[in-house]
C-alpha positions as CSV (number, residue, x, y, z in Angstrom):
1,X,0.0,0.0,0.0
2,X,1.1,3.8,-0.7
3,X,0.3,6.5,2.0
4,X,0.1,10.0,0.9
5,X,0.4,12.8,2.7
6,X,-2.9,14.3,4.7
7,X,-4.1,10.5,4.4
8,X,-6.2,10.4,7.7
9,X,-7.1,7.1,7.4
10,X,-5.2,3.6,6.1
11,X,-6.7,1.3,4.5
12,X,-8.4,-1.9,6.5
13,X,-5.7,-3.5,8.5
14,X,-5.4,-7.2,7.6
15,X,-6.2,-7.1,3.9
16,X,-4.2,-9.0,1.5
17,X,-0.7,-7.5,1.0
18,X,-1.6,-4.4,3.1
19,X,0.4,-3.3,5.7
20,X,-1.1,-1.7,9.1
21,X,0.1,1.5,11.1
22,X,0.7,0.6,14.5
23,X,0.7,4.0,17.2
24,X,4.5,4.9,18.6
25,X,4.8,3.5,21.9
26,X,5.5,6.2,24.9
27,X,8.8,7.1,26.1
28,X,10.1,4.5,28.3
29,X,6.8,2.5,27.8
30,X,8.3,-0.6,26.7
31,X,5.1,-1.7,24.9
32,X,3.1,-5.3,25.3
33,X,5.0,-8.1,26.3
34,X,5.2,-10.6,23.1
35,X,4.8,-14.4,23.4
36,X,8.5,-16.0,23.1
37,X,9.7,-17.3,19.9
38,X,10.8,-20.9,20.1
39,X,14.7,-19.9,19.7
40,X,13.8,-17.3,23.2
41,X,12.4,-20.6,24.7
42,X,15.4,-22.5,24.3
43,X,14.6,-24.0,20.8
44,X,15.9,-23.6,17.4
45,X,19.3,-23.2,16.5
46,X,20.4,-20.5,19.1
47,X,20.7,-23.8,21.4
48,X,19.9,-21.7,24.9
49,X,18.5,-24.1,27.2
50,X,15.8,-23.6,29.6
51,X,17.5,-21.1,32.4
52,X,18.7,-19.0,30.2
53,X,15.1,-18.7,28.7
54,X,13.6,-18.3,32.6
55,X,16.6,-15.4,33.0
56,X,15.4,-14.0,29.7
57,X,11.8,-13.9,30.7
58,X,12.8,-12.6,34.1
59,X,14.8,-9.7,32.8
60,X,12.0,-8.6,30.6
61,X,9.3,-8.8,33.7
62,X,11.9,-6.4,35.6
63,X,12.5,-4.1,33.0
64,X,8.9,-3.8,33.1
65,X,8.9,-3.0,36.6
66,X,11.9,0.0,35.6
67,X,10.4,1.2,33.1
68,X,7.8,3.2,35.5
69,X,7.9,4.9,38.2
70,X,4.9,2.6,39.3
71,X,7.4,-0.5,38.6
72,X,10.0,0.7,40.6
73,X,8.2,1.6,44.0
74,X,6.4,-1.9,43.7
75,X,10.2,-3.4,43.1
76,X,11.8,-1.0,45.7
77,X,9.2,-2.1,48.2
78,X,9.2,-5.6,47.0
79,X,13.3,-5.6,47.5
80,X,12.9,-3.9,51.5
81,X,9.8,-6.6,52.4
82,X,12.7,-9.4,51.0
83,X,15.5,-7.6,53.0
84,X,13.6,-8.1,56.4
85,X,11.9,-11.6,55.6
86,X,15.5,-12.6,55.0
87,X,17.3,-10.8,58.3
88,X,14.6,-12.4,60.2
89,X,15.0,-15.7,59.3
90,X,18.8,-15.6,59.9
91,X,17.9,-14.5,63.1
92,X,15.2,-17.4,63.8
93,X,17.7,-19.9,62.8
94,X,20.5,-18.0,64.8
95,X,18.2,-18.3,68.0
96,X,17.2,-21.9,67.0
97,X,20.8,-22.5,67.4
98,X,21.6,-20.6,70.2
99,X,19.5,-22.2,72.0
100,X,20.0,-25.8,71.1
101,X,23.7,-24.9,72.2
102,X,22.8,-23.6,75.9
103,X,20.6,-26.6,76.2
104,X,23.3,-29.2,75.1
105,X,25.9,-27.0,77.3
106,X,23.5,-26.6,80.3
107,X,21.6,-30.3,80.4
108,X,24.1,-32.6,78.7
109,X,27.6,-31.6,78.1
110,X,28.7,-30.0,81.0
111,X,26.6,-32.4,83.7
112,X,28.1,-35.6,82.1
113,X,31.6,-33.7,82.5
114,X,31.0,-32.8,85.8
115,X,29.7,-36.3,86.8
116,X,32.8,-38.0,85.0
117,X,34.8,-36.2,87.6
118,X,33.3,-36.8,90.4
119,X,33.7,-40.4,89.6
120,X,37.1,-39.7,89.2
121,X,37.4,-38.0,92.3
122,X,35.1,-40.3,94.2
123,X,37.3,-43.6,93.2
124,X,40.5,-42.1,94.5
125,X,38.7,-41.1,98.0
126,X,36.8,-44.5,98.3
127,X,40.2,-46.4,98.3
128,X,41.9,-43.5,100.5
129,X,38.9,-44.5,103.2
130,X,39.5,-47.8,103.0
131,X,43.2,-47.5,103.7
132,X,42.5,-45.2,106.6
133,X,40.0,-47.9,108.2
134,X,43.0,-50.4,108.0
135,X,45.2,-48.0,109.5
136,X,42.6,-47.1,112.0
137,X,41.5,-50.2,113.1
138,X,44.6,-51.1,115.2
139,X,45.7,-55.0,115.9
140,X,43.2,-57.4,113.9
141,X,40.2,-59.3,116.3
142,X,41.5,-57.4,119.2
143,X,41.0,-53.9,118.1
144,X,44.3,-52.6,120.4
145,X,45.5,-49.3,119.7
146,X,42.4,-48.5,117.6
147,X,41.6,-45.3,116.8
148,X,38.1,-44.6,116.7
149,X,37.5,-41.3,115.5
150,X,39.6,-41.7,112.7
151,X,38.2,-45.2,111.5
152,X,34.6,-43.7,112.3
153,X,35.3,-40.8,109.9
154,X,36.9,-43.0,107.5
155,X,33.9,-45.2,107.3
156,X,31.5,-42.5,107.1
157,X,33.2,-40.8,103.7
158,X,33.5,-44.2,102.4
159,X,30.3,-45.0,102.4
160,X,29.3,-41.3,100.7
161,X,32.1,-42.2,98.3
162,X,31.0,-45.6,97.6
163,X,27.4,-43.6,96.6
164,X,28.8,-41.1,94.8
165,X,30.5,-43.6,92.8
166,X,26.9,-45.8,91.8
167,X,25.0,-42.6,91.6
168,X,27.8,-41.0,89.1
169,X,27.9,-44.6,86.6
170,X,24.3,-44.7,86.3
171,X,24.0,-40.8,85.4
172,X,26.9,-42.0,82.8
173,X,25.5,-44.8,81.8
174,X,21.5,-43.1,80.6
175,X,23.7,-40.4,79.3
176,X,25.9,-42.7,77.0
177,X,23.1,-44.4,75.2
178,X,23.6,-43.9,71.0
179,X,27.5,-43.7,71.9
180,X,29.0,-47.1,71.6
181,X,32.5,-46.1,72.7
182,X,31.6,-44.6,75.6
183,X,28.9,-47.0,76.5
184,X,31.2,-49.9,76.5
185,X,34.0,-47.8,78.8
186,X,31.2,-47.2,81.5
187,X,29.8,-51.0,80.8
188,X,33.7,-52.1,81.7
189,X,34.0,-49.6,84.2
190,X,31.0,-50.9,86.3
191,X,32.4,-54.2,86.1
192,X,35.5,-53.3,87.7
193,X,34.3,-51.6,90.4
194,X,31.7,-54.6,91.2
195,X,35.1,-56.3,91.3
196,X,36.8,-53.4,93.0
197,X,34.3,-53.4,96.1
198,X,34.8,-57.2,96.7
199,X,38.0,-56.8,97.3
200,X,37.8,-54.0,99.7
201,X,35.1,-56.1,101.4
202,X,36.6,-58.8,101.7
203,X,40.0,-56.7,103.0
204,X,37.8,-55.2,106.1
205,X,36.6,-58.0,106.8
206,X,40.3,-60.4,107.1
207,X,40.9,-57.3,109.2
208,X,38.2,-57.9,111.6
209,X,39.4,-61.2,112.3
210,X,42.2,-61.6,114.6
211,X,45.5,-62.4,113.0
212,X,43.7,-61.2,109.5
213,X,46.2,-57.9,109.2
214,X,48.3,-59.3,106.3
215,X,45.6,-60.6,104.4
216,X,43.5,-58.0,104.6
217,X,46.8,-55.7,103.5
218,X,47.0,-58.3,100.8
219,X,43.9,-58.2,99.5
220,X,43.8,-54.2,99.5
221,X,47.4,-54.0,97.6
222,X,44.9,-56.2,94.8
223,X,42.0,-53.7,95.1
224,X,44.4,-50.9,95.0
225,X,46.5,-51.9,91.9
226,X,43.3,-52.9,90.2
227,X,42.1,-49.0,91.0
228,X,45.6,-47.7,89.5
229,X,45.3,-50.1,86.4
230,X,41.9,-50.2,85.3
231,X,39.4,-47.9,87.1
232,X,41.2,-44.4,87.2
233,X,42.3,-44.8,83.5
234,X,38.9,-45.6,82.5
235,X,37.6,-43.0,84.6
236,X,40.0,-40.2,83.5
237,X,39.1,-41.6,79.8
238,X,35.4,-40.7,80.4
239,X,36.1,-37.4,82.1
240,X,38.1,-36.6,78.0
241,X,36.0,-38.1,76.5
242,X,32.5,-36.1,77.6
243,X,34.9,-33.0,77.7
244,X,36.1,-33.3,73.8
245,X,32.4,-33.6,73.1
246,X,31.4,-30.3,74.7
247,X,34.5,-28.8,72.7
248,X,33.6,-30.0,69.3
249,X,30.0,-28.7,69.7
250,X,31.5,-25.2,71.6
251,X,33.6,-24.7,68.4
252,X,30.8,-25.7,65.9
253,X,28.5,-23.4,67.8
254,X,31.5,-20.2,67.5
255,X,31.9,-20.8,64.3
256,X,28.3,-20.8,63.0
257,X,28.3,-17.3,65.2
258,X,31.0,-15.6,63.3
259,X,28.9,-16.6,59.7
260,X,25.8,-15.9,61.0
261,X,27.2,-12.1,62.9
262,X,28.9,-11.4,58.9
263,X,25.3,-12.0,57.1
264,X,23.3,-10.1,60.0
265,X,25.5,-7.1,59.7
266,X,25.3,-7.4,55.4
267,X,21.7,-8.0,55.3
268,X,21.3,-5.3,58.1
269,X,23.1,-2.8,56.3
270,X,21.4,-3.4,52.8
271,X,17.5,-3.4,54.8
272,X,18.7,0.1,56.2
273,X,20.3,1.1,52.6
274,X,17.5,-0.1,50.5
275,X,15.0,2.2,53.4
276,X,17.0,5.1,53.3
277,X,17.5,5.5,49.2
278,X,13.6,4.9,48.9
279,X,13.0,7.7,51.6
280,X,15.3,10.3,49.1
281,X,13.7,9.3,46.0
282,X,10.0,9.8,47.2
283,X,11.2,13.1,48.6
284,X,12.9,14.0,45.8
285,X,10.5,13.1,42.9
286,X,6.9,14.0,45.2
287,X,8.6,16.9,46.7
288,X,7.6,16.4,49.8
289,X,10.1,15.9,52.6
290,X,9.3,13.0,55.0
291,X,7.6,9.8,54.3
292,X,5.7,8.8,57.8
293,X,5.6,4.8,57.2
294,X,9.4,5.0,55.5
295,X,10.9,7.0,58.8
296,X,9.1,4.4,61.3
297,X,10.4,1.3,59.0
298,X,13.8,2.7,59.2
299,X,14.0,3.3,62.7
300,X,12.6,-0.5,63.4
301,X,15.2,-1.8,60.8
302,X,17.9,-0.1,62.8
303,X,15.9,-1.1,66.3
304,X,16.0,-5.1,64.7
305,X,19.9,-4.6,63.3
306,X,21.1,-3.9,66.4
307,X,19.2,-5.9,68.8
308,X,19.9,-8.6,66.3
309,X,24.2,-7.8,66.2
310,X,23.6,-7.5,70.1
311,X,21.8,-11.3,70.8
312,X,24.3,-12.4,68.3
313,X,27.2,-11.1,70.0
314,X,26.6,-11.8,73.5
315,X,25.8,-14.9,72.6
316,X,29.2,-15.6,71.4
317,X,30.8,-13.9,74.5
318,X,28.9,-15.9,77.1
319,X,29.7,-19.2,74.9
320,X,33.3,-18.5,75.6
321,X,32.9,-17.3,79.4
322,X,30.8,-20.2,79.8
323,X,33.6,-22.5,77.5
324,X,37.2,-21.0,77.9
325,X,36.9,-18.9,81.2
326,X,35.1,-21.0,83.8
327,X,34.3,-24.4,82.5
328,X,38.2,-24.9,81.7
329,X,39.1,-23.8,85.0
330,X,36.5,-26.3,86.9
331,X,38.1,-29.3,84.9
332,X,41.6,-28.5,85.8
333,X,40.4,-27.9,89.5
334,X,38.3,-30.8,89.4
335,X,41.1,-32.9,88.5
336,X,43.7,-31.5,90.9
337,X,41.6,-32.2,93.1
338,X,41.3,-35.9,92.5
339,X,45.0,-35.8,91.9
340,X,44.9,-34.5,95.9
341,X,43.0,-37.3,96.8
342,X,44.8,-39.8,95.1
343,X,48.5,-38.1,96.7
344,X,46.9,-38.3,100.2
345,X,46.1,-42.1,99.9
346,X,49.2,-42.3,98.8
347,X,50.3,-41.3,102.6
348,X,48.1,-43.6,103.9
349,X,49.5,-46.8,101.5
350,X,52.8,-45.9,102.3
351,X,52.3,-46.4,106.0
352,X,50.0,-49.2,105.7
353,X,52.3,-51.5,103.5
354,X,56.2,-51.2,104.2
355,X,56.9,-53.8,101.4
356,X,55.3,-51.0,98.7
357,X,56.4,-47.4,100.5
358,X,59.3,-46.6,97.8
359,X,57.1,-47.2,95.1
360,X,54.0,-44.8,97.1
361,X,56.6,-42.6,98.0
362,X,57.5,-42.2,94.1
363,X,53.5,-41.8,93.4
364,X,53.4,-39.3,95.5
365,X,56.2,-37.3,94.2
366,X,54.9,-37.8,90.5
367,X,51.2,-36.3,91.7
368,X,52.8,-33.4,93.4
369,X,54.5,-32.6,90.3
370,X,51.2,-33.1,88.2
371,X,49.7,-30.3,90.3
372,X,52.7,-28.1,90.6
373,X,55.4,-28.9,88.5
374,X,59.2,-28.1,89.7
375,X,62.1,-29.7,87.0
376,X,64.3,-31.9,89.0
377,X,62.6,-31.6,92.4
378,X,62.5,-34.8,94.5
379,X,60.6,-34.6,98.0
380,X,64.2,-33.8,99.6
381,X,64.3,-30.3,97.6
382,X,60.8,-30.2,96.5
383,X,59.6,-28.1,99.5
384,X,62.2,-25.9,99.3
385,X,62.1,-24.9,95.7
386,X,58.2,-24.6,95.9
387,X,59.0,-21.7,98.9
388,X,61.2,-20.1,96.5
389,X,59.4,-20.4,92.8
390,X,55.9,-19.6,95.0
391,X,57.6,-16.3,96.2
392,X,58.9,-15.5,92.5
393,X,55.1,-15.9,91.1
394,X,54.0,-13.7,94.0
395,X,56.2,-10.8,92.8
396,X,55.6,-11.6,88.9
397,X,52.1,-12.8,87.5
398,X,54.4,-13.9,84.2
399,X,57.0,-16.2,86.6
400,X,56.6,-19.4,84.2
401,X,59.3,-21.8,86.6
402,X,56.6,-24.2,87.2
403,X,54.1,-25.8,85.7
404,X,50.8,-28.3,85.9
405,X,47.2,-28.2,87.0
406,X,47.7,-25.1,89.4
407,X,49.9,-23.3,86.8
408,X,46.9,-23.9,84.1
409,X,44.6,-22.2,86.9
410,X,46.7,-19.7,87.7
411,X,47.4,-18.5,83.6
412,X,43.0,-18.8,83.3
413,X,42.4,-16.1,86.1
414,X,39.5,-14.4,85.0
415,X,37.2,-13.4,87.3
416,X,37.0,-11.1,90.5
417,X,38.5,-13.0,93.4
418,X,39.3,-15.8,91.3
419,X,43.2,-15.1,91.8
420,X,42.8,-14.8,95.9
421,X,41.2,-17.6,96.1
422,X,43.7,-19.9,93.4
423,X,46.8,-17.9,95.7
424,X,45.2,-19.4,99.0
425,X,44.6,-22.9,97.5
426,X,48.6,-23.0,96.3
427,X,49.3,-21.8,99.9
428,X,47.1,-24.3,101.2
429,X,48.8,-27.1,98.8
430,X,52.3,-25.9,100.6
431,X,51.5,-26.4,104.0
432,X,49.9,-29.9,103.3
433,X,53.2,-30.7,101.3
434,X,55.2,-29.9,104.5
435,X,53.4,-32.3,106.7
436,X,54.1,-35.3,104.1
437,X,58.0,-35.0,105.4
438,X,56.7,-35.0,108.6
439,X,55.4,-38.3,108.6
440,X,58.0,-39.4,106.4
441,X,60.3,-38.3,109.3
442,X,58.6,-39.6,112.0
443,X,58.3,-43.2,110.1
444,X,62.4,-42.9,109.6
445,X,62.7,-42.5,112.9
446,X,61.0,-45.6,113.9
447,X,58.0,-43.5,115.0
448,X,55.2,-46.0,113.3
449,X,52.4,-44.4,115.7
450,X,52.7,-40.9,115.9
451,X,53.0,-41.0,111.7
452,X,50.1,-42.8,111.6
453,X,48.5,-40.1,114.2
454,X,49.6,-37.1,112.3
455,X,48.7,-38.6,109.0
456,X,44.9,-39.5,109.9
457,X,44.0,-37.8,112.9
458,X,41.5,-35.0,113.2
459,X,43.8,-32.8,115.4
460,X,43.5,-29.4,114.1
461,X,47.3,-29.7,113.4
462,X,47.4,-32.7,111.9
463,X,47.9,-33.8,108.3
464,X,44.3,-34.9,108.1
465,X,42.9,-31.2,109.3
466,X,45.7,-29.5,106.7
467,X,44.4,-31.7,104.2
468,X,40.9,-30.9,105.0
469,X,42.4,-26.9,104.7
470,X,43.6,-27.4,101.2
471,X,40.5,-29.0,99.9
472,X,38.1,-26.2,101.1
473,X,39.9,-23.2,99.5
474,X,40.5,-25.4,96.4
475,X,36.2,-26.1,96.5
476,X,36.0,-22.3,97.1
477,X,38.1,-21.0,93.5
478,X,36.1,-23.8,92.0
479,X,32.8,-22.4,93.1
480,X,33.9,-19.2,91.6
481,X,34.4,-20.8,88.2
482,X,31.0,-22.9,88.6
483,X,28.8,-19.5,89.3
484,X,30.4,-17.2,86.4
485,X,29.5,-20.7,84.7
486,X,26.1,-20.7,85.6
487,X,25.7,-17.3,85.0
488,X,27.1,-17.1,81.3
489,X,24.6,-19.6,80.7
490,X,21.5,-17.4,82.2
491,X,22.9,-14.5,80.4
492,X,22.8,-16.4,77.1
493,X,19.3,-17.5,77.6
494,X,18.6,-14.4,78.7
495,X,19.7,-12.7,75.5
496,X,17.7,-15.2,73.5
497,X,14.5,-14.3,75.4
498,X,14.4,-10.4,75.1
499,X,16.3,-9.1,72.5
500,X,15.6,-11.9,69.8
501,X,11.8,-11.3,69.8
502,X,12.3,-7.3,70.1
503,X,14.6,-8.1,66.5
504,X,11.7,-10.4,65.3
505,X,8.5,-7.7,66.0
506,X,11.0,-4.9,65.0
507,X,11.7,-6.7,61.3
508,X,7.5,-7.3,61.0
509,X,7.0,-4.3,61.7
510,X,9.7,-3.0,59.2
511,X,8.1,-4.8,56.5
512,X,4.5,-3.4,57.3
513,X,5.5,0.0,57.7
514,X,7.1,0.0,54.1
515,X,3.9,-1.9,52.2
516,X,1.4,1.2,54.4
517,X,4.1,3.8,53.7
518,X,4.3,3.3,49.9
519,X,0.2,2.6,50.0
520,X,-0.6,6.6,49.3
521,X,2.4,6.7,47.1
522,X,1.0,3.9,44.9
523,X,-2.9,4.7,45.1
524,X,-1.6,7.7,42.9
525,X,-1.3,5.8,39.9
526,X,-4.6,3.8,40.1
């Protein structure tokens, strides 16, 4: 067909080898969306496959959306509404996690620990009672030279001991089930001790008989080595093994903190962004100056970005108070204080058994040295050189001249009173060590009795009441640890409970302010 000029009017669209006038689209209109052709579907000889059609088809829906104002408020608001739904479900899976953590720490991890130890610490004071009722109980059948607070006492904390030990492998053994390994350890471990206990019984009792003294000293030195071979080993085995498991899920936890604290702080940042540049272009192209809704979203995106970074963050500081700065410290106390235990039956053997004192007297040494560790020190110098490497520490926090359990403490100081109460303990510890020559003098000396006095009698200045001394200021730095503990945990909860719903209601309300803020804004084009 031919159009002249001042034509008004074509001539009828569709007719056979005419050609029809279609109107100009508007500026930035971009006109009807067109079906794809089968080479924009993926087809023909173009060869895209299906995502790149989907990404095709996606690019032309957005560039819709930009090509309007209209577009790009529903995209803008659209883009803020995804910001928030995303920040709070970091957050909900953040919490979820938190508090999984605090419940494993709280109900599992740090109770089986605990109860590990006190097995550990339980065994060593059982078979330090028993060895103090054979001392105790003076000449077999006749009772002569019996002494009957000491044997009274004695029985008295074995029995507690011999409870604490039952009570501490059946907590173990319903908190082991789904662990093989450490099923079977507490499954041999209850064996042993059923084995254990019959020999102690059947010690007491030769020693109740007259003339029953070396068999009942024979059948403890069995009960004894069995403790040293098998029952402290698998004991201490338990108390690493429930410990390892808290650390792998303590480091799991920190690390999923650090990823989740990076996102919270990106998607944070873009939510307040994405508010803040949609605030300037409604003022600038509606000329007015405020947006109510926008102003009200913003300030509850900043309100949920911090409370957010805050729950996040003290989580992962309480983890590690809770992990590195108390629980650390009440396993290394715990265990010194078994190893105490353990050192002060050590006394007791030696004075019981003759035939075995140079090998006691060398487990004792070896102990002393696992809690505080002087190079080359036997018991003849060890004394001395503890006065003098003490008195270094006292006038340098950074003296490192001696090592172990107390030197572990003593580097993990971390809370107030913490150090006092670790100083007294060491103090404690040095006065104790002093009354082990004491009755290592009196027994070279011939004096059998007045060792065995000043080893297990409840004299105030005894070794039993010096002892007693050193265990009570140890309890006390370990009660410090266990509170801070306990606390940690609370405060972790606690953070969970109040600032992870104010993040939550502050990112809802976020997204509802921004859908009624841009409501007016919208309404305009309608």
């Amino acid at each position: 067909m031919t159009i002249t000029a001042g034509t008004e009017q074509a001539e009828v669209a569709g007719a056979p080898g005419t050609l029809t006038e279609s109107p100009a689209p508007d500026a930035g209109d971009p006109g009807p969306l067109r079906p794809l052709t089968g080479e924009e579907r993926g087809g023909g000889s173009s060869g895209l496959r299906p995502p790149a059609a989907i990404v095709r088809a996606a690019r032309l829906i957005a560039d819709r959306y930009r090509a309007t104002l209209l577009g790009r408020l529903r995209l803008a608001r659209g883009a803020c509404v995804l910001l928030a739904a995303g920040l709070l479900i970091l957050l909900v899976v953040a919490a979820a996690g938190a508090s999984t953590s605090w419940d494993e720490t709280a109900q599992r991890d740090a109770p089986r620990t605990i109860s590990a130890t006190q097995l550990n610490l339980a065994l060593n004071d059982m078979d330090a009672q028993a060895a103090n009722m054979l001392l105790s109980s003076g000449d077999s059948g006749t009772g002569q030279g019996r002494f009957e607070e000491s044997n009274a006492k004695a029985n008295g904390f074995y029995r507690d001991a011999q409870e604490t030990i039952s009570r501490s492998l059946r907590t173990l053994a319903a908190s082991s089930e789904g662990d093989p390994a450490t099923e079977a350890v507490v499954v041999t471990l209850t064996d042993d001790f059923a084995h254990y206990q019959e020999l102690l019984g059947r010690a007491l009792e030769n020693d109740s008989r007259a003339g029953g003294k070396d068999a009942a000293r024979e059948d403890y030195r069995t009960a004894t080595d069995l403790l040293a071979d098998r029952l402290l080993p698998q004991a201490r085995k338990l108390v690493d093994a429930n410990n390892a498991v808290y650390e792998r899920r303590y480091a799991a936890a920190r690390s999923d903190l650090a990823v989740q604290r990076i996102a919270e702080a990106v998607l944070g940042m873009l939510l307040i962004a994405a508010l803040v540049l949609l605030q300037v272009r409604l003022a600038r192209r509606f000329h007015r100056v405020f947006n109510p809704g926008l102003i009200a979203a913003t300030l509850c995106a900043v309100v949920a970005v911090v409370s957010g970074a805050q729950l996040l963050a003290i989580t992962n500081d309480r983890m590690k108070v809770a992990r590195r700065d108390s629980f650390d410290s009440v396993i290394a106390l715990s265990r010194s204080k078994a190893i105490g235990y353990d050192a002060n039956a050590d006394e007791s053997r030696y004075l019981l058994d003759p035939d075995r004192r140079a090998a006691y007297e060398l487990s004792f040494l070896d102990k002393s040295q696992q809690l505080y560790g002087i190079a080359g020190a036997g018991l003849d110098t060890y004394d001395r050189k503890l006065d003098e490497l003490w008195a270094g520490y006292r006038k340098d926090h950074e003296d490192k001249r001696f090592t172990g359990e107390y030197r572990r403490e003593l580097d993990n100081i971390t809370f107030a009173g913490e150090r006092e109460a670790a100083e007294k303990t060491v103090e404690a510890y040095a006065v104790y060590q002093r009354d082990d020559r004491t009755i290592r003098r009196l027994v070279a000396e011939g004096k059998q009795q007045e060792a065995t006095v000043f080893c297990i009698g409840w004299a105030s200045d005894t070794s039993n009441a010096h002892f007693g001394g050193w265990m009570k200021a140890l309890d006390e730095v370990t009660a410090v640890n266990q509170r801070h503990f306990d606390l940690a945990v609370q405060e972790g909860r606690g953070a969970l409970n109040t600032r992870g719903p104010l993040a939550g209601a502050s990112l809802l309300l976020a997204a509802g302010l921004t859908v009624l803020g841009l409501r007016r804004r919208l309404a305009e084009f309608r």
